[in-house]
C-alpha positions in Angstrom: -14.8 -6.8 -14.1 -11.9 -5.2 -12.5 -11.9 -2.1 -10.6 -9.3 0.5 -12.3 -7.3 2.2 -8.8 -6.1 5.3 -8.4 -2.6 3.9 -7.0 -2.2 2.1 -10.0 -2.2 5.7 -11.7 0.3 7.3 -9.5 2.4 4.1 -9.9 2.6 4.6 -13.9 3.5 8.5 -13.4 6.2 7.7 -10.9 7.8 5.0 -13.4 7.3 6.8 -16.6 8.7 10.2 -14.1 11.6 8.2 -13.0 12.2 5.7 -15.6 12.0 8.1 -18.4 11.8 6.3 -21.9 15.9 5.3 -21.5 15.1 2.5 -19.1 14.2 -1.0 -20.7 10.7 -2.7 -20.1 12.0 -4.7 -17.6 13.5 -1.5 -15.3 10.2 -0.5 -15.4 8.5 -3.7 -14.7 10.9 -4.4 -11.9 10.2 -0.7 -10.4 6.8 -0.8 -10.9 6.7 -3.8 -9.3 8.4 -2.6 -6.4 6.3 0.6 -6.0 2.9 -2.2 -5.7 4.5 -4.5 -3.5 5.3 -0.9 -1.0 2.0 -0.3 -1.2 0.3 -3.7 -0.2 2.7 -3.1 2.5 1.3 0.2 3.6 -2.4 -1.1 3.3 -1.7 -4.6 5.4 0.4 -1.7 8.2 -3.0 0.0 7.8 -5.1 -2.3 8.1 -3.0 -4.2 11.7 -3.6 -0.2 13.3 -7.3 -0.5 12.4 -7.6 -4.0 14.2 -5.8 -2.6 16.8 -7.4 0.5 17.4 -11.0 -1.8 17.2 -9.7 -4.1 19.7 -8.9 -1.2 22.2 -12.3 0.3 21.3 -14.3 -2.8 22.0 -12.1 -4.1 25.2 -14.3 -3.6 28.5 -12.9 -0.8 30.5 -12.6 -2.9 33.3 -9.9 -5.6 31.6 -8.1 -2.5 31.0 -7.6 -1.0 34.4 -6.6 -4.7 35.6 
């Protein structure tokens, strides 16, 4: 079972916004595309500030004064 995510929603409105029904199936495809590949960008930029922020969390105060 797959889980149904609410980017995938705001990815259909912004192609069927921008797209409008004048661009062919593979504009769309090709933009929607894009808009998915921006935002498994965004969560793997995410997801390296996380690890970083953990890292200085868990660092022992005195390795970071030296």
């Amino acid at each position: 079972m797959t889980q149904h995510k609410h980017s995938d929603d705001m990815i259909e409105d912004l192609v069927k916004v921008t797209c409008g029904e004048q661009a062919s199936s593979r504009e769309r495809h090709v933009y929607r595309e894009a808009l998915r590949s921006l935002v498994r960008l965004a969560k793997a930029e995410q997801m390296y500030e996380m690890r970083a922020d953990v890292r200085v969390l868990t660092t022992p105060a005195d390795a970071i004064l030296h």
